[in-house]
N, C-alpha and C positions, 0 to 999 in steps of 0.2 A: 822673703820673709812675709808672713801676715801680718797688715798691719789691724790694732786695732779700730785706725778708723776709718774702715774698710764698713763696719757695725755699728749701728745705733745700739746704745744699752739696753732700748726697749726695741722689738722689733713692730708691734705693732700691729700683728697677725694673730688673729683666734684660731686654737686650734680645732679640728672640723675632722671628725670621725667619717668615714665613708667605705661602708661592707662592699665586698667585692663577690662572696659566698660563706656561706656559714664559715667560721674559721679565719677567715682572713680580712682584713680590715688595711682601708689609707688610711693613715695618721697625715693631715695634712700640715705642712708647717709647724710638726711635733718637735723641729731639731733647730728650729730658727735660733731657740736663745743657747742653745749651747756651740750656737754655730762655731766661734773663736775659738774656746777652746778645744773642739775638735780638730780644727783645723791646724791647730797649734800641735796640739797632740799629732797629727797624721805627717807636719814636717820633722817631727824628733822618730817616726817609728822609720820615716823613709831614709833620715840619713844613716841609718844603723843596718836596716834592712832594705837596698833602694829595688825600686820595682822593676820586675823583670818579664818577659814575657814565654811562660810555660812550652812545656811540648806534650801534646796528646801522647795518649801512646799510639795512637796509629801515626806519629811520627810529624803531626801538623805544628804549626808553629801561631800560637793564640795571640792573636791581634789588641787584646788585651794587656796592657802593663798590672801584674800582680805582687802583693808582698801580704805579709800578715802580723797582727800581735796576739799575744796572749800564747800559753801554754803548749798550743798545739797550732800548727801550720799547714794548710790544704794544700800541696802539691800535686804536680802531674809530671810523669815524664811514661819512656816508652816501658816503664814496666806497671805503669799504674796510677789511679788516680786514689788518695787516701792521703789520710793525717800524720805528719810527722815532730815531732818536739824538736828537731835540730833543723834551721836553715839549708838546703844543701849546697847552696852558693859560699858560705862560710866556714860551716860545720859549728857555729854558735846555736843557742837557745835564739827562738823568737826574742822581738822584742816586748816587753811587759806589757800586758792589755794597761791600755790607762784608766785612770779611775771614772775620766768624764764617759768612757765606751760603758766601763760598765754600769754606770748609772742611769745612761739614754737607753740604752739595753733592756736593763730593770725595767725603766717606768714605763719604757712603747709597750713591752709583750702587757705588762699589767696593765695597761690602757686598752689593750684588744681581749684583756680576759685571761692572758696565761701569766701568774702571779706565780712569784718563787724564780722565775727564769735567771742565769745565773750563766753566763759564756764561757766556754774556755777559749774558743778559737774566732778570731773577727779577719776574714778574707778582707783585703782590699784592692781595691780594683779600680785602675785609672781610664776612663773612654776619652778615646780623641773624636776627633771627624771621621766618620765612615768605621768607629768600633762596632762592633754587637756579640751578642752573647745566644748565641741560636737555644733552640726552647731544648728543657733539661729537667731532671730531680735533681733533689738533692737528698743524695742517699748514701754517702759514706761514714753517714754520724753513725754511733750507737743505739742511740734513744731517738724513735721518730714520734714520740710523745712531747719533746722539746720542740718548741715554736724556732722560727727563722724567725730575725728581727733585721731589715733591709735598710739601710740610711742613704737618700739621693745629699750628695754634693755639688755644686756647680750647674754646670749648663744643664737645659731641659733632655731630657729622653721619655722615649714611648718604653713603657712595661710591657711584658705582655705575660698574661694570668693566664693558662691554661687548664687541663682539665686531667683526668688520672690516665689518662693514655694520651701519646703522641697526638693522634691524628684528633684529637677534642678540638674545638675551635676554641682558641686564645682570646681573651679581651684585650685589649689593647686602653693602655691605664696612661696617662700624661702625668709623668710626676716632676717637679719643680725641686729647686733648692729648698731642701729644707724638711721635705715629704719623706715618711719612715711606712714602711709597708711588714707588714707582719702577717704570718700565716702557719696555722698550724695545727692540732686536731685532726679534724677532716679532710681538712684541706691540706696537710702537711707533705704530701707525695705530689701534690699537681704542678706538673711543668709550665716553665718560667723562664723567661729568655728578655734579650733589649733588642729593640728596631736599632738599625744603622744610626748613627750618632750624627744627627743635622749641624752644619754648620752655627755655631752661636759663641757671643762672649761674659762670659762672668768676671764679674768685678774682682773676684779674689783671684780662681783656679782659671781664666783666659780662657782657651776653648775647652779648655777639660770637665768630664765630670768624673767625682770620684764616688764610690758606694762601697759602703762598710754593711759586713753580711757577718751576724754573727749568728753564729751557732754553739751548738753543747753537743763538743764531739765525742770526747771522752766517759 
């Protein structure tokens, strides 16, 4: 369980806008105050839907622990990767976006300029020691007019920003507990991936970190 006082009421931290390319912006320390109830929110979406880990379709097995809420659910197996409304571990509905995702949601993209942003589907994604997430689009939404909105949990990882093709050189972005990344516009196709997951401990989530990626898939 989380406890809450794991969190000071106040955290403490200003928050610190830092552009990465037209389009995309760090939100530093954008998620510190709502940290508890997120985190509270993420233990009621896991015991309903508990994290699993994906199959590519070329048959790989994703080092990553995944699960989802809200309306619509990012899946992979060997016939595809795309959005589905039923669990297929269950055959239930997701579990319901909570209201604190959609209000961090709301205020990051309007913090980076995309005002109106409104989720249906929030991936979540647990990294342990030595996860990563190799460099990717994200392009099985509908609308690539809709922003990503990225929330780090737990221990540190390296981002890495890339560019509108594969072989672009990546920035490589250190984001902390608490850091929301957002991208969208221009920038809305450029590939994005995690360095291997360094050994570290966080006070709440232990070695873990977890990152909620919402999007407007529908």
């Amino acid at each position: 369980m989380i406890s809450g006082d794991l969190f000071p009421a106040s955290t403490g931290h200003a928050v610190q806008d830092e552009p990465l390319c037209e389009g995309a912006m760090v939100l530093r320390g954008f998620a510190l105050a709502e940290q508890l109830r997120l985190l509270q929110a993420i233990e009621t979406i896991v015991a309903q839907a508990p994290f699993r880990h994906l199959i590519t379709p070329g048959g790989r097995r994703m080092s990553v622990g995944m699960t989802n809420a809200g309306p619509l659910g990012w899946v992979s197996d060997r016939r595809g990767y795309r959005y589905a409304a039923l669990d297929p571990d269950s055959g239930k509905p997701w579990p319901a976006m909570p209201e604190a995702f959609l209000q961090l949601a709301g205020a990051a993209a309007a913090q980076a300029g995309f005002a109106g942003f409104v989720p249906d589907a929030c991936l979540i994604n647990r990294y342990q020691t030595g996860n990563q997430l190799t460099l990717h689009q994200d392009r099985d939404e509908r609308d690539f007019d809709q922003p990503i909105v990225s929330v780090s949990l737990g221990v540190p990882a390296v981002f890495l920003f890339g560019g509108l093709q594969r072989s672009d050189r990546a920035q490589r972005v250190a984001l902390a507990h608490g850091d929301v990344v957002v991208w969208g516009g221009p920038a809305r196709l450029r590939y994005h991936g995690v360095l291997p997951l360094r050994p570290a401990q966080h006070q709440a989530l232990g070695h873990s970190r977890i990152n909620l990626t919402f999007r407007r898939a529908g």
